[in-house]
C-alpha positions in Angstrom: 132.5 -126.1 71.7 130.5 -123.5 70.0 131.1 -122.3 66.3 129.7 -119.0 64.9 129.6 -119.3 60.9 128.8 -116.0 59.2 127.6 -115.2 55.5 125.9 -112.8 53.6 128.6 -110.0 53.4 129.9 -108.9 49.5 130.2 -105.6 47.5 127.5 -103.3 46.8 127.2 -99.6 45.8 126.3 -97.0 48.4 122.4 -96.8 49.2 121.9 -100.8 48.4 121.6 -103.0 51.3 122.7 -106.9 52.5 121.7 -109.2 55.1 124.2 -110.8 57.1 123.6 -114.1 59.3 125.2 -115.8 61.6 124.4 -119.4 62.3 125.5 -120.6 65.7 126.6 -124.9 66.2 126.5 -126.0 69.7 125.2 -124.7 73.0 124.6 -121.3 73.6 121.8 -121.6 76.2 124.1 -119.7 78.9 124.4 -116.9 76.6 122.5 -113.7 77.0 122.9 -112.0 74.1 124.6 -112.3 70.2 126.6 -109.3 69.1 127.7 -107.9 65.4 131.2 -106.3 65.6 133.0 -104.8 62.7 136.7 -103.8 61.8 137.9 -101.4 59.3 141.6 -101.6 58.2 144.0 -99.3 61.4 140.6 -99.7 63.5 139.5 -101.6 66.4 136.8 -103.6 66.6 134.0 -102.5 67.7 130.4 -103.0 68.9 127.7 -102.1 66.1 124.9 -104.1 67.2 123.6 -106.4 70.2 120.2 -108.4 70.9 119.5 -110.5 74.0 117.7 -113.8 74.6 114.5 -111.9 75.3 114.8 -109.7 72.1 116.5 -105.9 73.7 118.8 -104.4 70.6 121.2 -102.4 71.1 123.1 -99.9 68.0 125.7 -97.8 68.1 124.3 -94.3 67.2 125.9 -94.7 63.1 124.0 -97.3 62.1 120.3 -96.6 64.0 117.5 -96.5 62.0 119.4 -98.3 59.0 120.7 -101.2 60.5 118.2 -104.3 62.1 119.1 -106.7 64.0 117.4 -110.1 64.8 117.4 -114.1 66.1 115.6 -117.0 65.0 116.1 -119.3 68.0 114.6 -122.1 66.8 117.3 -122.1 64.4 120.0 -120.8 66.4 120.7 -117.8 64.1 121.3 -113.9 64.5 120.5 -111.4 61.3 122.1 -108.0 60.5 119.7 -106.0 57.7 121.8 -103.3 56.2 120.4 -100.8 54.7 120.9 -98.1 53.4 124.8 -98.6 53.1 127.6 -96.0 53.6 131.3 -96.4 51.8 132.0 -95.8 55.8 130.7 -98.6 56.4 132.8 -101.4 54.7 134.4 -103.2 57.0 134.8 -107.4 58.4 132.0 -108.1 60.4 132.1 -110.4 63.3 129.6 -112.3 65.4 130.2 -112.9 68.8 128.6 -114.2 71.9 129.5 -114.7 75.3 128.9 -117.0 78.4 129.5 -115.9 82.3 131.1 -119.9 82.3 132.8 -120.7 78.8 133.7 -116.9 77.6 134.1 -115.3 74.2 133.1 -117.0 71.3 133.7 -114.9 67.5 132.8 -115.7 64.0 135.8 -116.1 61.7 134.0 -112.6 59.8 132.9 -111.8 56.5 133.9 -108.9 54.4 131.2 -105.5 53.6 132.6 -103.4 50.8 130.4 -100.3 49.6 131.3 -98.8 47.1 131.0 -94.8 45.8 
């Protein structure tokens, strides 16, 4: 029923930056927020970044003040500005949403490599 489609991720050298998006196909108007996950290789996933309907973020304490997140909802589309980047950072990033009546929803991911 819904379909997160992700872009934006690719190689870049430590200190660059890339803007991921996430464009979202059907209804998510019983969602209350869009979420960025990540995965490094022998790691969970894990929450990096979160933003609700009314426009609340969340980060997890590694990325504040480098990472941005954002929603166009007239377009139906969340944003991840990465700046800054860290070879630590490199991993498959996910999108994800969630609704109290249809559950989890994930993007299939796209792939952050830093290099250096």
């Amino acid at each position: 029923q819904v379909q997160l489609v992700e872009s934006g991720g690719g190689l870049v050298q430590a200190g660059e930056s890339l803007r991921l998006s996430c464009a979202a196909s059907g209804s998510i108007a019983d969602t209350n927020a869009m979420d960025w996950y990540r995965r490094a290789p022998g790691k969970q996933r894990d929450m990096v970044a979160s933003i609700t309907s009314g426009g609340s973020t969340y980060y997890v304490d590694s990325v504040k003040g480098r990472f941005t997140i954002s929603r166009d909802n007239t377009k139906n589309t969340v944003y991840l500005q990465m700046n800054s980047l860290k070879p630590e950072d490199s991993a498959v990033y996910y999108c994800h949403t969630y609704s109290p009546f249809r559950g989890n929803y994930w993007g299939q991911g796209t792939q952050v490599t830093v290099s250096s």
